[in-house]
N, C-alpha and C positions, 0 to 999 in steps of 0.2 A: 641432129634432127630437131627441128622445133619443137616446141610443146605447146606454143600459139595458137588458141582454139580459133574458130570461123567465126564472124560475123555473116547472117544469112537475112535475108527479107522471103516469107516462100508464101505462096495463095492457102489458104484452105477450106477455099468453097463455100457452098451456102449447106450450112446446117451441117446436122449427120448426113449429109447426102455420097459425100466422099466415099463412108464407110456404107453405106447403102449398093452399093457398087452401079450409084447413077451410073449411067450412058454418058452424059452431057459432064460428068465430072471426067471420065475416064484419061484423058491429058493429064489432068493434077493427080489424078491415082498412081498411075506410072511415073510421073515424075517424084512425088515424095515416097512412093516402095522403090525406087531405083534411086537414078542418079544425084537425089538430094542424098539418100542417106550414104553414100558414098564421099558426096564433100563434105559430110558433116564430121563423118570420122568417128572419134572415138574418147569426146571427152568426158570432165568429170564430173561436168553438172553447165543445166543450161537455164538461162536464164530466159523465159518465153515472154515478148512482152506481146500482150493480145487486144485486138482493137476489141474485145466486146465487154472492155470495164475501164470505164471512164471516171477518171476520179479530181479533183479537185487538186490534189498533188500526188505525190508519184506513191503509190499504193504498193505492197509486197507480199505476197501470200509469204509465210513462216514459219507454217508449222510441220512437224513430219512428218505426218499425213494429211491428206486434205482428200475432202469427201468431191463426189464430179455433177456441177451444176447445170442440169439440162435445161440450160437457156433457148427453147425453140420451144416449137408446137406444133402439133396437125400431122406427126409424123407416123410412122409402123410401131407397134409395140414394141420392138426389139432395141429401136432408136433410143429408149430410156432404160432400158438396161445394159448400158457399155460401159465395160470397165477399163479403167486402165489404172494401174497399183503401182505405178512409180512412185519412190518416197520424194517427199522434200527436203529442203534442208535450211535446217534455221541458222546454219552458221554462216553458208553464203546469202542468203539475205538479210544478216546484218553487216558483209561486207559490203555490200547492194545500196542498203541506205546510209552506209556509212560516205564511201562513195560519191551518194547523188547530193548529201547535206554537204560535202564537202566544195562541191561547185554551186552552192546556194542553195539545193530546195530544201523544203522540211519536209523529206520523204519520212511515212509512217508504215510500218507492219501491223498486218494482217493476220490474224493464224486459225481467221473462221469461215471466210468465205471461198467455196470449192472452186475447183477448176471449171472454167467456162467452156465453151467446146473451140474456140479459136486455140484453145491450151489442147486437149485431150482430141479434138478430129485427126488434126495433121502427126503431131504425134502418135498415136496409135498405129500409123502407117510408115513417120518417118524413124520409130523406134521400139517397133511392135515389142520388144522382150522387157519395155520398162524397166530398164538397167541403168537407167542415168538418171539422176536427182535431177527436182524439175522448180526452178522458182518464177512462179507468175509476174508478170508486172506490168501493171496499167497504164495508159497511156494519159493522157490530161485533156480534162473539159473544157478550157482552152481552145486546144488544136491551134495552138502555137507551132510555127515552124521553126522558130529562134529556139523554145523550152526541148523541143526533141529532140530537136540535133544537140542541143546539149545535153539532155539527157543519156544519149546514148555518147559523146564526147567523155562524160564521166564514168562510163562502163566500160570505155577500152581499156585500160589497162587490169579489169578481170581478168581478157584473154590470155594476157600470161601469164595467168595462173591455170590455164586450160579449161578458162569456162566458157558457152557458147553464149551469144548473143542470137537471140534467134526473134525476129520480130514474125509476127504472122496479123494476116491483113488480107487486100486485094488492091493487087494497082490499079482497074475498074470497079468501080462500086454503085452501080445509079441503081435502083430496086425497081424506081419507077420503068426505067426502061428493059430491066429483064423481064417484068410482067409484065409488058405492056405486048399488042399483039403485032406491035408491030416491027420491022428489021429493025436491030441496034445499028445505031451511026457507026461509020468508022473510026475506032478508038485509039487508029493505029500511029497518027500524029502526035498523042499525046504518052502513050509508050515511047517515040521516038527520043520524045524531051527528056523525057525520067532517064531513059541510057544513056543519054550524053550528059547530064548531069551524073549519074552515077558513076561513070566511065570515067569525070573528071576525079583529080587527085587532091584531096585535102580540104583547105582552104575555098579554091575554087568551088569544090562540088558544092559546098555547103552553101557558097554564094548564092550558086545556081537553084538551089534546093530552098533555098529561103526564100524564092521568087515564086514557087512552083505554080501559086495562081495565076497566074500568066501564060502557064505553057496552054500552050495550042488546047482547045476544049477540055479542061481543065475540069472548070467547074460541068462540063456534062459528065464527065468521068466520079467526079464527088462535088454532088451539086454543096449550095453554102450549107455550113453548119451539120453537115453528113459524110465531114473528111476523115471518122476516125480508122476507117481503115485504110488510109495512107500514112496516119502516124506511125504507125510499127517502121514501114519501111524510113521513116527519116531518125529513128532511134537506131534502126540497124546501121546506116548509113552513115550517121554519129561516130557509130562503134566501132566504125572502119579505119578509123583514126585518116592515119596521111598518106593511107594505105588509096590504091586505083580498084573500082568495083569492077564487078561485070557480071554482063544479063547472061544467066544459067542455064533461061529457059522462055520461052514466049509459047503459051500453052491456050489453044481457043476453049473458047468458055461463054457456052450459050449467046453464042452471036460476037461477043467479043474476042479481044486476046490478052491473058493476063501475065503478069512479068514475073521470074523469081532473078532475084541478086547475090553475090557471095562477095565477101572481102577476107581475104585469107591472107 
């Protein structure tokens, strides 16, 4: 039997809304208390890399506990009191940056700033007993497609040591058009692109994925300069090594549809 942990790309909505038991979340609810945490399994520690901390180079929370950063506003009271008490662990996030300096960057550790809720939303749901070590990690200011896929390129072979790769993001991201009053476009051309690029194996994918401004409404999907929550999914997709992905899930979400990926 393997001991190969996953590489995962999964949504996790807008804000605590997830854990709010929105209506309009309800797709990603059921998908990460079901069927995600069943391909996730059972490893030893996961590596969450979260679009909502953007850093100049590849950043790593590190310490063994870390307090939880309620990055939103405007919400129910309750919304700022969530816990979630998983520990961290400093010893796989010095394998972490050990790792990404070893493919070039000069990744730094972190051991003070808490978990973001792209870390602590989806989580709570996809591992409500908080039994698996959790090491954050930021994506870059950038928004380089060439730095993520290697960044996550340099995190494959954690997996076998049975750590997850777990990017969390949204493969629809336009703010302007979730508020807006009026019908969201059809997003569904530009999901098409993302799965046959992910579907591709290796090499190819990564080609494909290097282009992604070009896929079909692209930039309505993540207008310029607002792609950070695409980066997770090309760190996860990294991480997939030479491995063939596939979409897990296509889940509607407030007028659109949002993708979750697995490479196992």
């Amino acid at each position: 039997m393997s001991n190969r942990a996953v590489s995962m790309f999964i949504p996790h909505g807008g804000g605590p809304m997830p854990l709010l038991n929105d209506p309009g979340h309800r797709a990603i609810i059921e998908f990460l208390t079901g069927k995600a945490r069943t391909l996730l399994g059972l490893p030893k520690a996961i590596i969450l890399v979260t679009a909502h901390w953007e850093e100049h180079v590849p950043t790593i929370s590190s310490a063994e506990n870390h307090s939880l950063l309620y990055d939103y506003s405007g919400f129910p009271r309750e919304a700022y009191h969530v816990k979630y008490p998983a520990k961290g662990s400093p010893s796989v996030a010095e394998q972490v940056k050990l790792a990404l300096n070893k493919q070039g960057f000069h990744a730094k550790l972190d051991n003070r700033r808490g978990w973001d809720h792209g870390v602590f939303v989806p989580l709570l749901l996809l591992v409500p007993d908080a039994n698996i070590p959790i090491v954050q990690l930021s994506v870059l200011e950038s928004q380089s497609a060439e730095e993520h896929i290697r960044m996550g390129r340099a995190l494959s072979s954690l997996r076998d040591e049975n750590i997850a790769i777990i990017g969390s993001g949204m493969s629809f991201h336009n703010l302007r058009a979730f508020f807006s009053q009026l019908p969201i476009d059809n997003n569904t051309p530009f999901e098409d692109a993302i799965q046959d690029a992910c579907e591709s194996i290796g090499l190819e994918r990564d080609e494909k994925l290097l282009k992604w401004e070009k896929f079909n409404e692209a930039r309505y999907a993540h207008p310029v300069g607002h792609a950070e929550h695409f980066m997770p999914l090309l760190v996860a997709a990294g991480a997939g090594g030479d491995s063939k992905g596939k979409n897990v899930a296509r889940l509607p979400f407030m007028g659109a549809v949002v993708s979750a990926y697995l490479w196992s």
